[in-house]
N, C-alpha and C positions, 0 to 999 in steps of 0.2 A: 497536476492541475493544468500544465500546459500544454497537456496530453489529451485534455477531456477526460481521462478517468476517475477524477475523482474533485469534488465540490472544493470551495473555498473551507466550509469547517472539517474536512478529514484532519482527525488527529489539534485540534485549533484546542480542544480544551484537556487539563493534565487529566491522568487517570484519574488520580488523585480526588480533581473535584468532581470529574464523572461518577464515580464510586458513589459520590454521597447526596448525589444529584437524584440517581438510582438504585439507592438502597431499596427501595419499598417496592421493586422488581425482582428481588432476591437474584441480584446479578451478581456476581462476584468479580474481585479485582485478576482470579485467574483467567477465568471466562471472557472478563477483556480482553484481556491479554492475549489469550487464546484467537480472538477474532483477529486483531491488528496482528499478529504475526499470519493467520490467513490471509486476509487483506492480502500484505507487505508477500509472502510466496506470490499469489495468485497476479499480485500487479504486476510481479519484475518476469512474471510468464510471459507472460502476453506483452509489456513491451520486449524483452528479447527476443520471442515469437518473431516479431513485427520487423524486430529489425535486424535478426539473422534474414526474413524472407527479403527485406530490401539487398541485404549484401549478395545474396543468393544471386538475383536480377541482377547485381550490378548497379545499382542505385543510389549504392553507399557504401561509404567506408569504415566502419567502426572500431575501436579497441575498448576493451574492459578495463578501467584503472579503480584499483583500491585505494580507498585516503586511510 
């Protein structure tokens, strides 16, 4: 979000009631699934992308932490 990449509703409402919001699109709760783990790959590209190329320059400093 503070990125610009992605609006205030990404991910705002649960699968759950998304599922039954869009039953009568013959969506399925994997096929969500499926997309937001797209998403979630393709976002953390492109900011790592971004900010390996800053460290690259010299721009910045980063470190990776897992919670």
């Amino acid at each position: 979000l503070l990125l610009g990449m992605i609006n205030n509703n990404y991910k705002k409402i649960p699968l759950k009631i998304l599922k039954a919001e869009i039953e009568y699109c013959d969506v399925t709760e994997w096929e969500l699934n499926k997309f937001y783990m797209r998403c979630n790959t393709r976002l953390n590209t492109i900011l790592f992308s971004a900010l390996n190329n800053l460290q690259n320059r010299s721009l910045i400093a980063f470190e990776t932490q897992i919670l």
